[in-house]
MARZA-700558 format. One record per residue (C-alpha): x, y, z. Coordinates in steps of 0.5 Angstrom, whole numbers, padded with zeros to 4 digits, always signed. Layout:
// residues N
XYZ;...
// end
This chain:
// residues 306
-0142-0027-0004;-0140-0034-0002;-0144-0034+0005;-0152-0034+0005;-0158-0033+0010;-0165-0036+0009;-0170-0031+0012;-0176-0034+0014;-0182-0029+0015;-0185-0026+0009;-0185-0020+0004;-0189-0015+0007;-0191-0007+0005;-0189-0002+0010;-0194+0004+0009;-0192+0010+0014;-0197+0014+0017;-0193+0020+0020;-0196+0026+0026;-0193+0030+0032;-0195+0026+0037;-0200+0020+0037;-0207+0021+0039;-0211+0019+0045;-0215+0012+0045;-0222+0015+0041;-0218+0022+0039;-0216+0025+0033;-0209+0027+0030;-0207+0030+0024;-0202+0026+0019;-0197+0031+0017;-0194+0025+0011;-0195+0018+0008;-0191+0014+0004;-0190+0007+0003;-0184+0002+0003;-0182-0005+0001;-0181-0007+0008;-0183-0013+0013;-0177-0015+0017;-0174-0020+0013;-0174-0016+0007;-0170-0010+0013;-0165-0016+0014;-0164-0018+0007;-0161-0010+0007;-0156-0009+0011;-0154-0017+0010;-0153-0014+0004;-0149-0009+0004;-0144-0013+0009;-0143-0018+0004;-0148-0023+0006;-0152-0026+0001;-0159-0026+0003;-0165-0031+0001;-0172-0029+0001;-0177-0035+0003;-0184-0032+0001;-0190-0032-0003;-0191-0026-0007;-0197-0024-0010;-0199-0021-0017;-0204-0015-0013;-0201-0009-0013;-0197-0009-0006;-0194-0016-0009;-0192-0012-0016;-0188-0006-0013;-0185-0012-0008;-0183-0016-0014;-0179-0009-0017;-0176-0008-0010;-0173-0015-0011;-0170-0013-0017;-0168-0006-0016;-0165-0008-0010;-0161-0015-0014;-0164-0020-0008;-0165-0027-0011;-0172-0030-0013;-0169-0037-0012;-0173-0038-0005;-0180-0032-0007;-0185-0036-0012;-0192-0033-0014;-0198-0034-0010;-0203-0030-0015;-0210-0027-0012;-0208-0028-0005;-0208-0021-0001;-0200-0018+0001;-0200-0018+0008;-0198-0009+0010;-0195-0006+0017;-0198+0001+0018;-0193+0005+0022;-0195+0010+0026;-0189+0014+0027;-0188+0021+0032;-0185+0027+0032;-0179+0024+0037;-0177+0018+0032;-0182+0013+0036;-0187+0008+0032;-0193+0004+0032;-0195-0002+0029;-0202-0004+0026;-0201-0011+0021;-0205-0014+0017;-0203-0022+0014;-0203-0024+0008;-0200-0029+0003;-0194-0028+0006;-0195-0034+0012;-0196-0038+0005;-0191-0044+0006;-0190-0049+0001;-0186-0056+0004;-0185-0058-0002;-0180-0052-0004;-0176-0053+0003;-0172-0059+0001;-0168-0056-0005;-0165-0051+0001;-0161-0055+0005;-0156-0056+0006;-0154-0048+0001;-0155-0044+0007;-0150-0041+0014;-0155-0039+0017;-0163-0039+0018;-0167-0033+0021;-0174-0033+0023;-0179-0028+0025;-0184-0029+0030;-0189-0026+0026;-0188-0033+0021;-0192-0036+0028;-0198-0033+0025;-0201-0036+0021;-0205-0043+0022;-0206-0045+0015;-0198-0045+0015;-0194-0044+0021;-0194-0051+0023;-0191-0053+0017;-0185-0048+0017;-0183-0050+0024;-0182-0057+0022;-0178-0054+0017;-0174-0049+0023;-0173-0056+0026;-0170-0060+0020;-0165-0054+0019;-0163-0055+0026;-0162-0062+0026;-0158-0061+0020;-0154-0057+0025;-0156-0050+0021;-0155-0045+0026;-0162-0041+0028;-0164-0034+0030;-0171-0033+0032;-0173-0025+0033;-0180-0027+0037;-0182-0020+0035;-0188-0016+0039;-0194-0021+0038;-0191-0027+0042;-0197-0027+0046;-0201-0028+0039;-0198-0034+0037;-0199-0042+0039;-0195-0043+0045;-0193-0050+0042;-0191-0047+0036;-0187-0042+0040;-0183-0047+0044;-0182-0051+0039;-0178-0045+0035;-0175-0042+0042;-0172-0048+0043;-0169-0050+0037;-0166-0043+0036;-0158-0043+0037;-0160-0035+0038;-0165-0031+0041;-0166-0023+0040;-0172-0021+0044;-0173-0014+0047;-0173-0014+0054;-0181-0014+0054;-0181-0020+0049;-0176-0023+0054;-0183-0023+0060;-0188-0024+0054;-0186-0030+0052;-0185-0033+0060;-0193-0031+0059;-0194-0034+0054;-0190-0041+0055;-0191-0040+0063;-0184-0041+0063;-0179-0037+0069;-0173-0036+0068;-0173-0036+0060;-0166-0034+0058;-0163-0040+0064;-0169-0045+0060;-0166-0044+0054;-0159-0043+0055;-0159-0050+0059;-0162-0053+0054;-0156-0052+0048;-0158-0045+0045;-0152-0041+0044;-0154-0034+0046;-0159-0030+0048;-0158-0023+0046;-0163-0018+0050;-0164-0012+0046;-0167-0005+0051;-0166+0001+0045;-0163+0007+0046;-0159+0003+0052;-0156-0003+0048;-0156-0009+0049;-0155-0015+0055;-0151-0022+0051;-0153-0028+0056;-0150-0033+0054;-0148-0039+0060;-0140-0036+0061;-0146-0030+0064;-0148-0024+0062;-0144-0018+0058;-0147-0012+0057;-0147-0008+0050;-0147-0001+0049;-0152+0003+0044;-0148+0008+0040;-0149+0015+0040;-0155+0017+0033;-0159+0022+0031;-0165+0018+0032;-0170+0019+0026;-0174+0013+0026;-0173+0006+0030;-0177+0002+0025;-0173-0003+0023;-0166-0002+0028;-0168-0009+0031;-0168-0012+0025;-0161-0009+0023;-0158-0011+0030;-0160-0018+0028;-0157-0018+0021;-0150-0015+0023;-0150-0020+0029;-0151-0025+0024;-0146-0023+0019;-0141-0021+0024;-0143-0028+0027;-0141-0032+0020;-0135-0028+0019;-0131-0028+0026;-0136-0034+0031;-0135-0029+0036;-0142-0028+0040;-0140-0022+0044;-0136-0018+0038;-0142-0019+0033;-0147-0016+0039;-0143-0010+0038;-0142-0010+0030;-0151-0010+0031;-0151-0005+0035;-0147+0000+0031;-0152-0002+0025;-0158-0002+0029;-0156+0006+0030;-0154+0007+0023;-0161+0005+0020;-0164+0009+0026;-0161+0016+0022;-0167+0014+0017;-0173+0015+0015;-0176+0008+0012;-0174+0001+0016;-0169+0000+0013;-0162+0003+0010;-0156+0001+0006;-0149+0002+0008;-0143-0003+0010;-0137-0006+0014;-0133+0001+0013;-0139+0006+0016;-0140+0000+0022;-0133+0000+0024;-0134+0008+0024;-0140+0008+0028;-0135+0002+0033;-0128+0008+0033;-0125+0003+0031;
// end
């Protein structure tokens, strides 16, 4: 693997909550399974880059509580480079609880932890080794730390380092100055159609994708779920198909849609080919149970037809 990814966001513990349906507010409903999974969205993205011949670097501080001992066998079980994780000892791991139904839909309550931690002094060494930088909106989170990391994302771009942000769910949680910062530092933006709408709110911006696009970003890539995608770029907007799955859990598609893009992106620089490449991995990591899923180019191309 010659191509490598620094992916800002954090190790986190996905802890499953399986049940028919989701209960009423102030309702009860019983769980039929749980379990739990090395998970947050860089460590989903780490995975199917991976497996698409992409080496993924984790930035994160782990720590030596329980959560943070089985993240630290996932790393190795999964061969993931500690060059950019550094331990953290007596801080809490930061968990996602999924609430997952019976039609594959799924609920996320997060707890922060140690996983925001942003150590400057580490960030240097990394530049100029990395292709491309991730950032997941969840690292906006965290007031302690987040405004070092920002700075961070400014440098890498400065620097020329393509960036891609995925805002996430909790836009309107985040410090809109920060936000704006990182949205308009990207080259890339993943939004879902309703994080497109958050983040007008939180930043009082109309119009977000013309902002963006005008002030140099490269691409918005618009995901909708079961209806694909919407590529804006400033030649227009070109719709990409969703491919056909047998849907099981769609935790982490998002984040396999914005690692085959990037692996698609670094392979060939072509935006709108990358969109349907992550769009093909989205729905392969939607045929199985966990947030995340291993397979590579050849069961991408399959899904494609091509």
């Amino acid at each position: 693997m010659s191509r490598r990814v620094l992916l800002l966001g954090g190790l986190l513990m996905d802890r499953y909550l399986l049940t028919k349906a989701y209960p009423q507010r102030g309702q009860d409903a019983l769980i039929t399974r749980q379990f739990q999974r090395p998970g947050g969205c860089p460590f989903n993205v780490a995975v199917t880059l991976q497996g698409l011949g992409v080496e993924p670097l984790l930035w994160s501080a782990l720590s030596d509580d329980e959560m943070g001992r089985e993240l630290s066998r996932a790393l190795d079980a999964r061969g993931l480079s500690r060059e950019a994780v550094y331990p953290l000892p007596g801080g809490d791991t930061g968990y996602c609880v999924i609430v997952l139904d019976e039609e594959g839909e799924r609920t996320f309550f997060t707890y922060r932890g140690c996983e925001g931690h942003f150590d400057a002094g580490r960030a240097g060494a990394l530049l100029g080794e990395i292709e491309m930088v991730y950032v997941t909106g969840i690292y906006l989170l965290y007031p302690e730390w987040s405004r070092l990391a920002v700075a961070f994302i400014e440098e890498l771009a400065g620097a020329g380092v393509p960036v891609l942000l995925d805002p996430g769910p909790l836009v309107l949680e985040m410090e809109p100055e920060l936000l704006r910062r990182v949205v308009f530092a990207a080259d890339f933006i993943t939004p879902s159609t309703d994080e497109v709408g958050a983040m007008e709110a939180a930043l009082g911006i109309e119009g977000l994708v013309r902002r963006v696009l005008a002030h140099g970003a490269r691409a918005v890539l618009e995901t909708r779920g079961s209806a694909g995608a919407v590529v804006h770029t400033m030649a227009g907007a070109v719709e990409v198909p969703a491919y056909p799955a047998g849907v099981v859990d769609t935790t982490g598609t998002g984040d396999s849609f914005a690692a085959g893009f990037m692996a698609g992106y670094l392979a060939h620089g072509d935006i709108w080919a990358a969109a349907r490449e992550g769009s093909a991995c989205g729905s392969l990591t939607a045929e199985a149970m966990g947030p995340h899923r291993v397979f590579g180019w050849a069961e991408v191309r399959e899904r494609m037809g091509v």
